[in-house]
N, CA, C and O of each residue as an XYZ file, in Angstrom:
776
protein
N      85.535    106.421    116.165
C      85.378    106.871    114.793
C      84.003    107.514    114.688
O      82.995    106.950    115.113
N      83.991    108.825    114.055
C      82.642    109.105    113.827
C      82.152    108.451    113.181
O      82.627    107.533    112.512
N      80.420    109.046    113.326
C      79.401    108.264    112.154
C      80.000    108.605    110.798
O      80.518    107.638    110.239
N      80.044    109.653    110.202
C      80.598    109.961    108.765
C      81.658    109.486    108.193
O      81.693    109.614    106.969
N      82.893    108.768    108.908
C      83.641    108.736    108.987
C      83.208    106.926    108.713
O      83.811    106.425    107.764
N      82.429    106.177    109.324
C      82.676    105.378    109.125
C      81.733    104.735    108.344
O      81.764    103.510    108.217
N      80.820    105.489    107.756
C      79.757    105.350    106.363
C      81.197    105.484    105.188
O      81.675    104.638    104.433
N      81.635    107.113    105.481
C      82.802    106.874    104.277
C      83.642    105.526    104.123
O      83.855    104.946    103.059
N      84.025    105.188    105.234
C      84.878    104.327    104.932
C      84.491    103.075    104.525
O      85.322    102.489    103.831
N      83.484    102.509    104.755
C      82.805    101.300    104.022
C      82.512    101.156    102.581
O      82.717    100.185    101.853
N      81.700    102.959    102.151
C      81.844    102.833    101.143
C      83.536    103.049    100.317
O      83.835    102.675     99.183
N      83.960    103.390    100.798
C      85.116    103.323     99.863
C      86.135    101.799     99.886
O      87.102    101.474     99.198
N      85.456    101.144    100.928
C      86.003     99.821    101.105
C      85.929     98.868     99.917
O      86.755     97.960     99.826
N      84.753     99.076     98.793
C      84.223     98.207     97.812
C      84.974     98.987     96.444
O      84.709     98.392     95.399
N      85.963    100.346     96.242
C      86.567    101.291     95.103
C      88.001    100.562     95.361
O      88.546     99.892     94.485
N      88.496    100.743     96.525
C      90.050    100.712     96.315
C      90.648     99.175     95.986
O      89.925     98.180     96.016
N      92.187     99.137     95.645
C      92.696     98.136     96.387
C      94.374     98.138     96.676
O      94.923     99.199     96.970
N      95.027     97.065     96.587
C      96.319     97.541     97.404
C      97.063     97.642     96.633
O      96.827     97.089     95.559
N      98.407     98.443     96.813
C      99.645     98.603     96.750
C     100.766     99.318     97.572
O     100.601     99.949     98.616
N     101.970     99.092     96.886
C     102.716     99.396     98.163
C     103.795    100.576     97.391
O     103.879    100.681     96.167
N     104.320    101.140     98.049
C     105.398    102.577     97.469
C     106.532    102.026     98.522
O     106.194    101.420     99.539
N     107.396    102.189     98.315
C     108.991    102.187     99.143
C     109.991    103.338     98.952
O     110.280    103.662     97.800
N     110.506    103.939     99.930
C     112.002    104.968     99.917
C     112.786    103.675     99.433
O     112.652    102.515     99.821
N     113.712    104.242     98.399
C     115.198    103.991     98.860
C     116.020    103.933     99.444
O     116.072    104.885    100.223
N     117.213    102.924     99.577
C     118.125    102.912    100.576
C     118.549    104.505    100.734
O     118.213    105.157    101.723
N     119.219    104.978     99.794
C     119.592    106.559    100.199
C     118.767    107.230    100.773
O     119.197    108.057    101.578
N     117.650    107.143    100.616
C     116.833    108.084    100.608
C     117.012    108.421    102.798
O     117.485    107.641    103.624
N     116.622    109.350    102.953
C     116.347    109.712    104.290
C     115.553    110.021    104.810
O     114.940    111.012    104.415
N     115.231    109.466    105.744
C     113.719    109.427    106.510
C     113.750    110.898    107.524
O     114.641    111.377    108.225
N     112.125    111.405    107.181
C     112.186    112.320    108.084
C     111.361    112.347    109.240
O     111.863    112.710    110.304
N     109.795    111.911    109.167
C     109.167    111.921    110.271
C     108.181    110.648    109.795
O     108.204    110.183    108.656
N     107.530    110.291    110.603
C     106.503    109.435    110.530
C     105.403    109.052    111.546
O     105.630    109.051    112.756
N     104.468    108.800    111.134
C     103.045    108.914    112.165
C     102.000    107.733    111.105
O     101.892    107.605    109.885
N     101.458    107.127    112.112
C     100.352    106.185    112.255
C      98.929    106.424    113.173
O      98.855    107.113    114.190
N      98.372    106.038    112.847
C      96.509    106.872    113.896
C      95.652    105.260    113.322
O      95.539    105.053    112.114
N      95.182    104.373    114.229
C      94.517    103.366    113.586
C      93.294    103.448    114.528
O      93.377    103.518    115.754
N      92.333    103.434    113.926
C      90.790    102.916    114.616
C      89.913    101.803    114.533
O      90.374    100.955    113.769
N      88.877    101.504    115.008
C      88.679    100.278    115.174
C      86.841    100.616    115.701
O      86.385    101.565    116.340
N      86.375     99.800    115.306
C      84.963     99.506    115.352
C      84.587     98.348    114.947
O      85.014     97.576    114.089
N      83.313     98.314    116.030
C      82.975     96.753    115.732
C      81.356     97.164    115.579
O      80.852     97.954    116.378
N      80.754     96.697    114.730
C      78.900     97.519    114.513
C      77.885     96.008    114.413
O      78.194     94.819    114.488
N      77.123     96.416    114.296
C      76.052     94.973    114.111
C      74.933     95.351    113.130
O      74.414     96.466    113.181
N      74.615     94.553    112.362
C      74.050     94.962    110.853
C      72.493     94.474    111.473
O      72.186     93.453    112.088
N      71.732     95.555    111.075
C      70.244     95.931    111.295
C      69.567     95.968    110.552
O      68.426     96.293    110.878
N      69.918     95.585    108.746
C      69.137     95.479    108.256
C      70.268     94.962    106.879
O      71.493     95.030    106.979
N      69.537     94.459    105.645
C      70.468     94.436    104.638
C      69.674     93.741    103.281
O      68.968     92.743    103.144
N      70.117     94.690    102.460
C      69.369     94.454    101.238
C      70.419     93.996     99.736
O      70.873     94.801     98.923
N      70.613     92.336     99.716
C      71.833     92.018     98.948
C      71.263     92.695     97.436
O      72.168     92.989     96.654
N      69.759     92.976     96.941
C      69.860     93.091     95.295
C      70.093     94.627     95.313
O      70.349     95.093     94.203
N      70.068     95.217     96.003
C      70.273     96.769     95.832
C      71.668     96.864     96.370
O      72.185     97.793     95.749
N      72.387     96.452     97.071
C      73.916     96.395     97.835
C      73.423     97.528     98.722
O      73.751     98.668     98.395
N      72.752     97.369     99.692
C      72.583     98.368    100.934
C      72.655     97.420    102.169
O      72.259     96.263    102.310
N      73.420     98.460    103.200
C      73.152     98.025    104.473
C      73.043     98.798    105.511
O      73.654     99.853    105.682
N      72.130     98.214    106.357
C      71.499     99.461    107.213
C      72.747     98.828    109.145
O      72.492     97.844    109.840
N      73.562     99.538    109.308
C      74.726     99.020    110.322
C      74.156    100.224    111.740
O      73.504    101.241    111.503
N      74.479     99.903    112.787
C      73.953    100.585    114.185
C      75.351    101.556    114.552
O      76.528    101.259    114.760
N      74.814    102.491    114.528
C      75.849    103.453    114.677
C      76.258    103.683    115.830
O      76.264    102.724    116.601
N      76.851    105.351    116.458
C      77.237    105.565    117.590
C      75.464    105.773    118.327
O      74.515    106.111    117.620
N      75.378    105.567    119.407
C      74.029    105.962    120.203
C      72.685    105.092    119.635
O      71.536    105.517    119.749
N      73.106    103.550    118.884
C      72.614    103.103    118.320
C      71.744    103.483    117.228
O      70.800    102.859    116.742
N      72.340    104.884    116.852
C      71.395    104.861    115.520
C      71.669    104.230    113.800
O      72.866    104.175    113.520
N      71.145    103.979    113.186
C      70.900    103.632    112.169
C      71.891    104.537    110.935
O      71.730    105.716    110.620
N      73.108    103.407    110.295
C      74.203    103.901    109.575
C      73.225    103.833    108.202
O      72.162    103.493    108.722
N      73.039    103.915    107.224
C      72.574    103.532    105.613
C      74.144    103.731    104.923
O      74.909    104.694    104.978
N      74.270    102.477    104.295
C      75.625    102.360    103.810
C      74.674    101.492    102.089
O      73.852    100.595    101.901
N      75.534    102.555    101.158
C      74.894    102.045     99.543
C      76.419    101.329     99.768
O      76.932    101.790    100.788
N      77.277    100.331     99.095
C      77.730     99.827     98.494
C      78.048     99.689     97.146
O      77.202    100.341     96.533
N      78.837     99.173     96.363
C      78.670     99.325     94.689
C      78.451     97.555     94.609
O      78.426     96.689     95.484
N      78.313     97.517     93.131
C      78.186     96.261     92.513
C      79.311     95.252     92.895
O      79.324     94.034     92.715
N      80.399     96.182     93.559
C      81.650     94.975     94.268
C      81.654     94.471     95.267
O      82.766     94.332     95.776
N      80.535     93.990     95.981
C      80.413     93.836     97.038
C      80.014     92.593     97.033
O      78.867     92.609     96.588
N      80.314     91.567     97.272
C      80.384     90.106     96.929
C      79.435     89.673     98.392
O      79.411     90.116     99.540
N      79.001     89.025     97.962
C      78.167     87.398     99.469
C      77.894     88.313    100.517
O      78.383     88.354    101.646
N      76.737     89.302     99.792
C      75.893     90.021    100.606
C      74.676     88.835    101.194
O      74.254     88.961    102.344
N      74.253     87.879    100.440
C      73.193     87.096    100.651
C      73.645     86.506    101.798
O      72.717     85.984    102.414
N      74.801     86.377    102.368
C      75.338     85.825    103.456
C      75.766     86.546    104.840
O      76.352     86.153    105.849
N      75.118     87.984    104.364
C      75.374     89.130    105.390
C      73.888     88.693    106.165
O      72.870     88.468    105.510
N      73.940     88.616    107.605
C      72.654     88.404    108.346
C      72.370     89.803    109.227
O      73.260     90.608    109.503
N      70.924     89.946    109.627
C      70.273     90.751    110.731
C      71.486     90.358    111.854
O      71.937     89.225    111.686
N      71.912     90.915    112.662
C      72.673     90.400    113.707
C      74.146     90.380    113.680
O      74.776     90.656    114.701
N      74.673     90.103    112.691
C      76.004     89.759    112.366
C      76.419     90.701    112.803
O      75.738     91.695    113.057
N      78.275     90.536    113.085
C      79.029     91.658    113.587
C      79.488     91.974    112.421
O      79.555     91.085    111.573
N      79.941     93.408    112.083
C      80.801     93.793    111.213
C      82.081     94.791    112.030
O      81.793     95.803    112.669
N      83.730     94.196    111.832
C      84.407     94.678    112.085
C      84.973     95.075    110.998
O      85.246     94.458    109.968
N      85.265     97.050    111.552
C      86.333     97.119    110.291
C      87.543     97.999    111.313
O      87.421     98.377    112.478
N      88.667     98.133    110.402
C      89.820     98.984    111.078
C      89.929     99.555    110.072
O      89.559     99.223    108.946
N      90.791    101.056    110.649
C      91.017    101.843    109.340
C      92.635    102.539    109.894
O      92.940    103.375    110.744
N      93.023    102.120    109.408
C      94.834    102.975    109.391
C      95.134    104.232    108.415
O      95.028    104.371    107.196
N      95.476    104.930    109.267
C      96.168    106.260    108.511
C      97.594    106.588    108.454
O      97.716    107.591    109.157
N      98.386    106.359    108.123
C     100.043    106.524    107.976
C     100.189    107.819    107.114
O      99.501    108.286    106.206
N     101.502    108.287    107.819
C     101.789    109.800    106.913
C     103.612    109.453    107.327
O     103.995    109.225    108.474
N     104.437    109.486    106.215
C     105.941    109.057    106.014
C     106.266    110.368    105.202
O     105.660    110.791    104.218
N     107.491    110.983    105.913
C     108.050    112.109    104.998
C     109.895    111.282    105.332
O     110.446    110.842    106.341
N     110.369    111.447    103.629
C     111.472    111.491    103.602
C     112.447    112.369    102.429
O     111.898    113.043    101.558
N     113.584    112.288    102.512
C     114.388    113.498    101.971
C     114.790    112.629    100.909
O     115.411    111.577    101.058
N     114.371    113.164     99.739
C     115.138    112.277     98.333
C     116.369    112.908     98.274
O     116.528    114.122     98.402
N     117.424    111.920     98.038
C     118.496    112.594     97.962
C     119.120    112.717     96.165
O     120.131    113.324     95.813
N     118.321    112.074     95.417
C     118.160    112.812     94.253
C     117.974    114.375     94.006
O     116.868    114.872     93.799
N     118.827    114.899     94.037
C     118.453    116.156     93.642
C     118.334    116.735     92.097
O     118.250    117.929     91.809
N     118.343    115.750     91.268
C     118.504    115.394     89.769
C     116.826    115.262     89.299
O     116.474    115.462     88.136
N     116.047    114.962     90.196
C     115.030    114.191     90.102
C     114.113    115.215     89.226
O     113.849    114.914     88.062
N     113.704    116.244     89.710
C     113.151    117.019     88.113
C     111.925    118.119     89.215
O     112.313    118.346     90.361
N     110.910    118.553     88.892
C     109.945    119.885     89.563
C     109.091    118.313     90.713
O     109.148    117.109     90.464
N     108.509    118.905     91.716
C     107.148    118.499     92.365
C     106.401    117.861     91.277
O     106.206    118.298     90.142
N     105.971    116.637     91.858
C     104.869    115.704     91.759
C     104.061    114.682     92.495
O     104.523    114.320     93.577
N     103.031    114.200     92.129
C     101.996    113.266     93.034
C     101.714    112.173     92.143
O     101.770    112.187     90.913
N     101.328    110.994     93.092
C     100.934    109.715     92.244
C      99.860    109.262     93.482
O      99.957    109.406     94.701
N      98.877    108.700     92.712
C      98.250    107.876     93.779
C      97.750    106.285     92.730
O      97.510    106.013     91.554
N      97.794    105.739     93.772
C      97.533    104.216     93.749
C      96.559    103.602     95.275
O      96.707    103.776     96.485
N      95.525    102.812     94.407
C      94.458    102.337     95.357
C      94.242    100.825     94.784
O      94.892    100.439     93.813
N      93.507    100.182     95.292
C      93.191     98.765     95.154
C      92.515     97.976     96.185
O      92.041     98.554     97.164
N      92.441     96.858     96.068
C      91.314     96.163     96.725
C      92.018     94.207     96.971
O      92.785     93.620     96.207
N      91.556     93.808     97.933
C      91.408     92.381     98.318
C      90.414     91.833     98.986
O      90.175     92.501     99.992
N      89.792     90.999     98.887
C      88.994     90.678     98.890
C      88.973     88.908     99.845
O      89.985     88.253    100.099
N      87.893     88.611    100.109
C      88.260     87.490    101.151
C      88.733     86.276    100.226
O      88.225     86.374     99.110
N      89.389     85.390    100.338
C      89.623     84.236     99.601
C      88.269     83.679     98.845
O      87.214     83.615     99.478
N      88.343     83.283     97.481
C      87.578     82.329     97.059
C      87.320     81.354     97.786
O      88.189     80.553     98.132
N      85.656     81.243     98.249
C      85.330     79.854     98.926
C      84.394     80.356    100.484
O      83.478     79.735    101.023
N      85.066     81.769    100.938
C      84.748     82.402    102.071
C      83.298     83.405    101.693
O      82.996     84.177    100.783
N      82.746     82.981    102.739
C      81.019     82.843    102.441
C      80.716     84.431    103.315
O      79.952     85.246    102.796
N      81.192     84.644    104.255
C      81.458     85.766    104.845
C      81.943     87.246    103.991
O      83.156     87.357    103.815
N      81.295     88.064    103.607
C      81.918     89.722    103.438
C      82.780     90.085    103.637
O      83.119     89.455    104.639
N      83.663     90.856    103.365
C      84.777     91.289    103.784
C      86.020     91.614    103.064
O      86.003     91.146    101.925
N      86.857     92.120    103.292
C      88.484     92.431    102.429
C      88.943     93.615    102.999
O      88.421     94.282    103.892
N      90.074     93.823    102.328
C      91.065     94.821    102.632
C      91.180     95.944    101.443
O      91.317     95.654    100.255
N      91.105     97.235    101.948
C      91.150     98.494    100.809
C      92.081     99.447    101.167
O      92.019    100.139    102.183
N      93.299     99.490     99.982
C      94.405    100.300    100.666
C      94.221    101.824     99.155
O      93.785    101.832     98.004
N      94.776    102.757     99.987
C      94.757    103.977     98.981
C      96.015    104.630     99.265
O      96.461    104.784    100.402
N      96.380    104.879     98.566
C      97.816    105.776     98.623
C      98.172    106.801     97.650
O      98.083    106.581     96.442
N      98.656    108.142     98.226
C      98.810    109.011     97.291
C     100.739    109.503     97.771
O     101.137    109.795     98.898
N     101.406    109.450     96.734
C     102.327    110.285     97.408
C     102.898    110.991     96.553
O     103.258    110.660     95.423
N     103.040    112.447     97.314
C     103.841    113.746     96.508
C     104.954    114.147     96.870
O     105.601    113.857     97.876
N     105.192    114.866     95.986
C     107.352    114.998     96.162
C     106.961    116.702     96.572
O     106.008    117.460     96.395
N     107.591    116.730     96.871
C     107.692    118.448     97.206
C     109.037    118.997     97.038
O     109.859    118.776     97.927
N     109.286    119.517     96.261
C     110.555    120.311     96.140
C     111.062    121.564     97.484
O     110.367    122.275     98.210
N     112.328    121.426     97.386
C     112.779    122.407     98.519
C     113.596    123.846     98.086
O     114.755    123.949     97.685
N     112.649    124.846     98.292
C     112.656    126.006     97.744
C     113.954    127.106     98.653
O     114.934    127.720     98.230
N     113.298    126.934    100.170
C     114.504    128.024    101.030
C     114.521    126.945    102.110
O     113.700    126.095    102.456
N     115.759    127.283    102.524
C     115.812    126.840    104.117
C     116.632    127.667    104.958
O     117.733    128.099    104.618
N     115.926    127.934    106.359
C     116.135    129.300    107.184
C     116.791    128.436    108.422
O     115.967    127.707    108.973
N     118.131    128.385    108.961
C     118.676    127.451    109.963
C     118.592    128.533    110.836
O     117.879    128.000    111.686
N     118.799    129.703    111.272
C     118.382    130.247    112.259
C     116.727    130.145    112.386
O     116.566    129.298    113.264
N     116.033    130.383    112.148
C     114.433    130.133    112.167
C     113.634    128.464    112.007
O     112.534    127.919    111.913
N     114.600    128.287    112.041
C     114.459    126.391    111.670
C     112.726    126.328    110.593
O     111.612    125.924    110.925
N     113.154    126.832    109.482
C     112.209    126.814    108.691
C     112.566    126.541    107.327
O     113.649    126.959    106.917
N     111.614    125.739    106.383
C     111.821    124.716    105.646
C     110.707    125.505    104.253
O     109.500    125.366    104.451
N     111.047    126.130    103.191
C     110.042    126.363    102.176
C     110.117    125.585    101.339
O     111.199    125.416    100.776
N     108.589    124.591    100.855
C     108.192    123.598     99.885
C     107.695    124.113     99.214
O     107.133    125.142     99.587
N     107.621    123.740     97.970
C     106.706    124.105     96.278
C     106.099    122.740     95.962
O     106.729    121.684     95.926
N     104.971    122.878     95.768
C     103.843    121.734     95.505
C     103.438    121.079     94.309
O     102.825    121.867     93.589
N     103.497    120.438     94.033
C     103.245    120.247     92.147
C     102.626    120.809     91.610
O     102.579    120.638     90.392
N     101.562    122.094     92.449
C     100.705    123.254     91.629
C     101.651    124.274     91.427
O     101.310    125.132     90.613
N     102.829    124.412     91.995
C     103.468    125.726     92.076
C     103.218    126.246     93.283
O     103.514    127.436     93.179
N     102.865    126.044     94.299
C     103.083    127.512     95.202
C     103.606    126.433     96.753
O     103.467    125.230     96.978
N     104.233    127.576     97.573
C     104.693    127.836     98.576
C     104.156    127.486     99.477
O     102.950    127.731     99.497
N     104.747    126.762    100.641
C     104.474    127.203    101.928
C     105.658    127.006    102.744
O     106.480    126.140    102.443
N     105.853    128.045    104.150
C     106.963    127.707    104.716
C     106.606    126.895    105.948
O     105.482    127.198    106.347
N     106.992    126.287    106.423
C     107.282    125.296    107.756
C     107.944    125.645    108.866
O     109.163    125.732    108.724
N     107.504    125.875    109.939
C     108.120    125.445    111.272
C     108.786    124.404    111.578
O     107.922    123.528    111.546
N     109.851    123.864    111.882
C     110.340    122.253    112.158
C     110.528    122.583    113.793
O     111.420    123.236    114.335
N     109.636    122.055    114.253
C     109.818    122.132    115.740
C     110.768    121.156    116.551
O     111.656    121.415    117.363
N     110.317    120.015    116.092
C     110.883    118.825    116.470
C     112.958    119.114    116.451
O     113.689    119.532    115.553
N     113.260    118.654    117.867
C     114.562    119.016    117.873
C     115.526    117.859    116.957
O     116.704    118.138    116.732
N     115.145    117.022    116.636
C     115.549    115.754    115.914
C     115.980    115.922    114.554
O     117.028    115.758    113.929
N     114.201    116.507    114.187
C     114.119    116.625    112.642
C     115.117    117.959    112.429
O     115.773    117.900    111.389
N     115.326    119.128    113.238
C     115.914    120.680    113.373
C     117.471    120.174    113.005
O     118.081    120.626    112.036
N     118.117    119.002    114.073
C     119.157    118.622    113.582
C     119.725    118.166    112.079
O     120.916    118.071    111.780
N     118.450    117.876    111.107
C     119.031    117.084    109.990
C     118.758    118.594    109.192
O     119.234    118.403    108.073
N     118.314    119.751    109.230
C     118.267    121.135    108.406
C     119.493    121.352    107.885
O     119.482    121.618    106.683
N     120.774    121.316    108.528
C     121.720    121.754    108.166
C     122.050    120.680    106.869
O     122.809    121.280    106.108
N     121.718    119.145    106.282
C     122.331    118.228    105.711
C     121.241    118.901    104.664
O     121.607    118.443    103.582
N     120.285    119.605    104.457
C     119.180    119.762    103.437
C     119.743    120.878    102.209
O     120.418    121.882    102.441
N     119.328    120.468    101.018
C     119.680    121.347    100.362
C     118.605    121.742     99.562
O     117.685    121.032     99.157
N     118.812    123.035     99.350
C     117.534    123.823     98.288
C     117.435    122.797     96.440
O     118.464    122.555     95.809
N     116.546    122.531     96.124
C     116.410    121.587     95.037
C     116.202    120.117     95.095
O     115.746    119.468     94.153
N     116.677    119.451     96.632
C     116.305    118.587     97.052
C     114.755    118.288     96.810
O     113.866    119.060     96.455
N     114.710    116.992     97.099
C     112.645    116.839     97.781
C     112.406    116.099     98.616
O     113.044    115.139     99.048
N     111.331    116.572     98.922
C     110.700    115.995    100.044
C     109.708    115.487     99.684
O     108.779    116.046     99.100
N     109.823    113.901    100.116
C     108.529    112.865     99.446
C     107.822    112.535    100.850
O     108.368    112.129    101.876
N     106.457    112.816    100.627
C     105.878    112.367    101.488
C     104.300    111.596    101.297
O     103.255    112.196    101.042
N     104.448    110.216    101.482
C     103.577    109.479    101.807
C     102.666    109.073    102.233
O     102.826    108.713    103.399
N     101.206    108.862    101.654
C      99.820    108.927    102.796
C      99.133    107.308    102.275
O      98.917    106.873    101.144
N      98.938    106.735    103.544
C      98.637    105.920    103.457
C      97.130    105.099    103.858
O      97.263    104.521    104.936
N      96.364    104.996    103.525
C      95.062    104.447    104.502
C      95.047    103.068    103.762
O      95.453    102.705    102.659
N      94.351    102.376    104.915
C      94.032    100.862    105.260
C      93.053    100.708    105.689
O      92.870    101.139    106.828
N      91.884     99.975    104.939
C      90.833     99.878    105.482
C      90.258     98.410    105.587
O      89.857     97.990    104.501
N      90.136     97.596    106.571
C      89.823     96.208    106.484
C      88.514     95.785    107.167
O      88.174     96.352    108.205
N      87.942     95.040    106.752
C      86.385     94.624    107.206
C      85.967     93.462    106.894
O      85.828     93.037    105.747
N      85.656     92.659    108.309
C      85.794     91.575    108.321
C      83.464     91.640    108.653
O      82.657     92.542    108.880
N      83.389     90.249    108.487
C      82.007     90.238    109.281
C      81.904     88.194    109.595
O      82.350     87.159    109.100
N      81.023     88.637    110.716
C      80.811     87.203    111.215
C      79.559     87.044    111.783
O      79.004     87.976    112.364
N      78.868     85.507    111.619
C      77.511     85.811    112.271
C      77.773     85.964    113.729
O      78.828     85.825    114.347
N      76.239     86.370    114.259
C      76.381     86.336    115.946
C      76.287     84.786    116.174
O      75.742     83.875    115.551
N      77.159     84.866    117.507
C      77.526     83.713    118.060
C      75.971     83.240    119.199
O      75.986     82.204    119.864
């Protein structure tokens, strides 16, 4: 994980929290992909009345991570301690078979968990989720190409390379949608050094 990458993600660890979205039984699945990373850092410095922490980056340099006011049993964050976090990325496309359902749209939902009451240690889980419908504008079965309209209004056409997904073109119909799902997971645990 880059450095930027994993300053962002800490701070956004203390904004979100969880929920969950589900397809329907009808509904039809089209592709899906997961990417999870993993880091383990050691805290170099830490300031609980301001919510800062200073974490050792790639090449051991020095992360500066602000925090917000949600950041619970910092006084219990030490020089030394490990901080593990993981971060999951999921991306789910499926075919609503509502075709009743109405123009393109997006929703997002985020939230937060946090370690049990009682746990003296930092840490929780931050999930964010956005998902948009995309309406289905043309579909080209000789060109195996797929045109979506976005909840702003505009276009783009698609390549479907995949010989799998190429097979289900012919079951697709123009007015249909295509919902597709983004998911991140971000969890961060910390423990003193042993």
């Amino acid at each position: 994980m880059k450095l930027h990458a994993l300053t962002h993600a800490i701070a956004i660890a203390t904004l979100l929290s969880a929920t969950s979205l589900s397809a329907f039984a009808a509904d039809i699945p089209l592709s899906a992909a997961v990417e999870a990373d993993r880091v383990t850092t050691k805290v170099l410095a830490v300031d609980p009345a301001n919510h800062q922490v200073v974490l050792e980056g790639a090449e051991g340099r020095q992360v500066h991570v602000q925090l917000s006011d949600k950041a619970k049993n910092l006084d219990n964050l030490e020089v030394g301690d490990l901080v593990k976090l993981e971060v999951t990325h999921s991306v789910a496309a499926y075919l609503d078979t509502d075709v009743d359902k109405g123009l393109p749209g997006s929703t997002e939902r985020t939230g937060e968990l946090r370690n049990a009451p009682g746990s003296s240690n930092p840490g929780g889980e931050a999930f964010r989720q956005i998902q948009v419908q995309l309406k289905i504008t043309k579909i080209d079965l000789k060109k195996n190409q797929v045109t979506l309209e976005n909840p702003a209004g505009q276009s783009k056409t698609l390549n479907v390379e995949k010989p799998e997904i190429q097979a289900k073109l012919k079951d697709l119909k123009v007015g249909q949608s295509v919902v597709v799902t983004y998911t991140d997971v971000l969890k961060v645990t910390s423990q003193h050094e042993s």
